[in-house]
N, C-alpha and C positions, 0 to 999 in steps of 0.2 A: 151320687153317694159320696159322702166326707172321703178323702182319703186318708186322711190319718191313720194311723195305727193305735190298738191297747192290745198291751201283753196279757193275757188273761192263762189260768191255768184251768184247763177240763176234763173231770173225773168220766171217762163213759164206761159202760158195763163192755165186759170182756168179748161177749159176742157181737155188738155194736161196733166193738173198735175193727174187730177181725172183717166185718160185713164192709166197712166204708175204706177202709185198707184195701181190702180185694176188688171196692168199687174206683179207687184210685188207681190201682195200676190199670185195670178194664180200662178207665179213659186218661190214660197216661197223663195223671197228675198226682201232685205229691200229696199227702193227706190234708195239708193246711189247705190246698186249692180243692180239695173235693168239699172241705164243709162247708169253706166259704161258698163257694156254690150252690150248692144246697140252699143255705140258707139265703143267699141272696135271692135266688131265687126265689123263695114265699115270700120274703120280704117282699120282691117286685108285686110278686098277686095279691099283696095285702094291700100295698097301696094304692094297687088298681082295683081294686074290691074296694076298697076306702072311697076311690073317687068316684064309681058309675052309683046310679039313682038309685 
């Protein structure tokens, strides 16, 4: 995965934000590392979904 960085700015619904907040401190990360996670996450199953037959 690139390491670079982009600064982007993300609108999420009130209860969404409060859900991945209380999912952050659950596994003692800050909110930036809970979504990244997340989404790296599918990412990773996307692109192994991408490569089996």
């Amino acid at each position: 995965m690139n390491h670079e960085e982009t600064r982007i700015t993300l609108r999420l619904p009130t209860d969404l934000h409060a859900w991945l907040t209380t999912q952050a401190k659950a596994n003692r990360r800050s909110l930036n590392s809970e979504i990244l996670h997340r989404i790296e996450g599918d990412y990773r199953a996307a692109v192994v979904g991408a490569e089996s037959p």
